[in-house]
C-alpha positions as CSV (number, residue, x, y, z in Angstrom):
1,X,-10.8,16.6,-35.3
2,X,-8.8,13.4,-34.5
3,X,-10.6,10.3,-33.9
4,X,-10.3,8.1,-30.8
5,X,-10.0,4.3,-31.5
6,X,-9.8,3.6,-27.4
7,X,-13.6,2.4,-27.6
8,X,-13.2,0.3,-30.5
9,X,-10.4,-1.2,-29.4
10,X,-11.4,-2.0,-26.1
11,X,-14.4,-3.7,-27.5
12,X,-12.4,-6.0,-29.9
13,X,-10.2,-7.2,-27.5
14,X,-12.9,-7.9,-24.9
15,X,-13.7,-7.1,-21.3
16,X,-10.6,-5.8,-19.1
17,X,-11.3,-8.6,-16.3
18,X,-11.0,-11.8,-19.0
19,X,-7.9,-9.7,-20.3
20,X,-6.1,-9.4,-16.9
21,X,-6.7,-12.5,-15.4
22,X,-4.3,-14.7,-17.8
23,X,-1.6,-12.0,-17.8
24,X,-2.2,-12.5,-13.7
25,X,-1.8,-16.3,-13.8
26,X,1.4,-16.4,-16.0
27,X,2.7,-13.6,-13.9
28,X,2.0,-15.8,-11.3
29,X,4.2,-18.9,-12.8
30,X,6.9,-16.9,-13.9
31,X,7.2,-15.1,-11.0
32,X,6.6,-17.6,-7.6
33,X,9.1,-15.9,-5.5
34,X,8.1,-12.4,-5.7
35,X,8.6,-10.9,-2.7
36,X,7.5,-7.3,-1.5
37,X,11.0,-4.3,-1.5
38,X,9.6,-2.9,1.7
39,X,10.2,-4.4,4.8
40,X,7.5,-4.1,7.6
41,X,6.5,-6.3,10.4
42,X,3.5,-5.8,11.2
43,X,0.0,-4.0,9.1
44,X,0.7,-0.8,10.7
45,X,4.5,-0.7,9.6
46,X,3.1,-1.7,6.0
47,X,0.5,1.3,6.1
48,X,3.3,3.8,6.6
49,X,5.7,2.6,4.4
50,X,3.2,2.6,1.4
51,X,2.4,6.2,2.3
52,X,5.9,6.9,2.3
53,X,7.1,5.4,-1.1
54,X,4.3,7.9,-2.6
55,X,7.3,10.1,-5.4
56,X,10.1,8.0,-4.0
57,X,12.3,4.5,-4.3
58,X,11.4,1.6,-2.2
59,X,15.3,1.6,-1.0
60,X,14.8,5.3,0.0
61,X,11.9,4.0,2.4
62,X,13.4,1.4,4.1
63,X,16.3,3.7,4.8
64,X,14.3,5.6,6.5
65,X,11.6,3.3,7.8
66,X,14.5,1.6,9.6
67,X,14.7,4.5,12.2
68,X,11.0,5.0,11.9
69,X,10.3,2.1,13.1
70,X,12.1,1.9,16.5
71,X,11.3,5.7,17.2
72,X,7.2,5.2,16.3
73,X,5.7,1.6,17.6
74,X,2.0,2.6,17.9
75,X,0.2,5.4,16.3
76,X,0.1,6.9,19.8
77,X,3.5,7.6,19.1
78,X,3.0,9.3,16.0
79,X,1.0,11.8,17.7
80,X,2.7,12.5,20.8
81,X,5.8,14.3,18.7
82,X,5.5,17.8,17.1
83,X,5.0,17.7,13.5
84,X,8.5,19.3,12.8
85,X,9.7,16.4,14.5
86,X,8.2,14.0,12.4
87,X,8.8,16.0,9.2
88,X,12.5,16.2,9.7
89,X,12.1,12.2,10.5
90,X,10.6,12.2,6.8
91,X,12.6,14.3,4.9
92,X,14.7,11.9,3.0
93,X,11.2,11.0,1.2
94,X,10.5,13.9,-0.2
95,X,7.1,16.1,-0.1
96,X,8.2,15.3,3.9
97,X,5.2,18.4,5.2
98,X,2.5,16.1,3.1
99,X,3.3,12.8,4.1
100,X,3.7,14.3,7.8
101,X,0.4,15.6,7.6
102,X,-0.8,12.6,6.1
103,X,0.7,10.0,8.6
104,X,-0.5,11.6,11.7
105,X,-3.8,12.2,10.2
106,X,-4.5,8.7,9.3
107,X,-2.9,7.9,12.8
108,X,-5.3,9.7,15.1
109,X,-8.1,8.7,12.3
110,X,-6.7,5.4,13.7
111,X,-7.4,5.7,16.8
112,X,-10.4,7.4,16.7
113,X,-12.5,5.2,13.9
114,X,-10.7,1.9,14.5
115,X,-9.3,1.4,17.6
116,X,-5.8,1.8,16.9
117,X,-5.9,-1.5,14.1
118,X,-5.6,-0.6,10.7
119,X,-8.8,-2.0,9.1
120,X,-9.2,-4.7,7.2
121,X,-12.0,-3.6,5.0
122,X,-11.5,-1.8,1.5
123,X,-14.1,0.7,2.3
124,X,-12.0,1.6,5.6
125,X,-9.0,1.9,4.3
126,X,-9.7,4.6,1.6
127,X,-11.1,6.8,4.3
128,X,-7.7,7.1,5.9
129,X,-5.6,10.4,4.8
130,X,-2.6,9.6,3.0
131,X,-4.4,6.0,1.3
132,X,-5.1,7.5,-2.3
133,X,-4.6,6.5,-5.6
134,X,-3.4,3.5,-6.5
135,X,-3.2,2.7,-2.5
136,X,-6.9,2.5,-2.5
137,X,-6.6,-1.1,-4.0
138,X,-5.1,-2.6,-0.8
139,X,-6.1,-6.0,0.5
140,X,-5.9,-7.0,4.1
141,X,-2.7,-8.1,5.6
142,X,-3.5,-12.1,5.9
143,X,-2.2,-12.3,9.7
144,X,1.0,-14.1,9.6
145,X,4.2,-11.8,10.4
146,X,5.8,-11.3,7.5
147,X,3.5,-13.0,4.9
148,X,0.5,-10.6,3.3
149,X,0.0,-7.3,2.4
150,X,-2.3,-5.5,0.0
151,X,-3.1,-5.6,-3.4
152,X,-0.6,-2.9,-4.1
153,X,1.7,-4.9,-3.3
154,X,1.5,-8.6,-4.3
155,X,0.9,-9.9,-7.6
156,X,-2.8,-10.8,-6.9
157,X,-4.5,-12.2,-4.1
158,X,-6.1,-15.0,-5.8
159,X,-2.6,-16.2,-7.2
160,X,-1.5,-16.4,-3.5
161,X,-4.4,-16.8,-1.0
162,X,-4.4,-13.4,0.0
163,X,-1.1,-14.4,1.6
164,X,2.3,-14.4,-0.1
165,X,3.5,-11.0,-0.8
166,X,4.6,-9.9,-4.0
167,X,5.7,-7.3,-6.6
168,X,3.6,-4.2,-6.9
169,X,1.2,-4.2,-9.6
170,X,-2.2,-2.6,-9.6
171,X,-4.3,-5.2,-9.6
172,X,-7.6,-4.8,-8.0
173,X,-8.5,-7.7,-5.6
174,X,-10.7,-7.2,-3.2
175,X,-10.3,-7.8,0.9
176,X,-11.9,-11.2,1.6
């Protein structure tokens, strides 16, 4: 039976927090003007565009998040359509029935748990349909327009303030 060396190797090279952090910070230095691919205005348009690029380009989103957008303002508006409609509004993304599902779910969950704001809290976000995976490691949007997003999205959050957005990694910061 083959050996694993994972283990071992782990333990030589030390804990994965002291390894990550310097690869972070030079990151961070080589990288200052890393800016997010999707474009969003508000937390709400970031929320559905990160469920969207789930199994699709960045490019393919905003392509379609450009209609999205002026069509669906408010999760009300996600609701009040049949789902057919909004599937045929998400077919260029592929696995378009899912995210459907998904979106309108985590819409009326929304509405429901959170008063139509998408939370700010780590522990409220992963409740939301559609937020799985490596979207689970979102930080809050920082408030400014087009400045912040979530850890899934920006470098790190102690490298910018939990502010400027970035390029997608999966670093694990935490909401402040």
């Amino acid at each position: 039976m083959a050996r694993s060396y994972i283990h071992e190797a782990r333990r030589r090279v030390g804990p994965k927090r002291e390894r990550i952090r310097p690869a972070i910070e030079r990151l961070a230095l080589e990288h200052p003007d890393a800016v997010i691919a999707l474009r969003f205005r508000d937390p709400l348009e970031l929320l559905v565009s990160v469920m969207l690029s789930a199994q699709t380009t960045d490019v393919t989103v905003n392509r379609v998040t450009e209609r999205l957008f002026r069509k669906y303002r408010r999760p009300e508006d996600y609701l009040a359509v049949p789902l057919e409609e909004l599937e045929a509004d998400l077919r260029p993304t592929g696995t378009f029935r899912q995210k459907a599902r998904n979106v309108r779910a985590a819409m009326a969950m929304l509405l429901e748990d959170f008063d139509g704001e998408v939370p700010t809290r780590l522990e409220e976000l992963v409740r939301l349909p559609g937020v799985g995976g490596r979207r689970r490691t979102w930080s809050p949007p920082s408030g400014a327009r087009r400045r912040g997003s979530w850890s899934i999205l920006t470098c790190d959050a102690s490298r910018s303030g939990c502010g400027s957005p970035g390029k997608r990694t999966r670093s694990r910061s935490r909401p402040i």
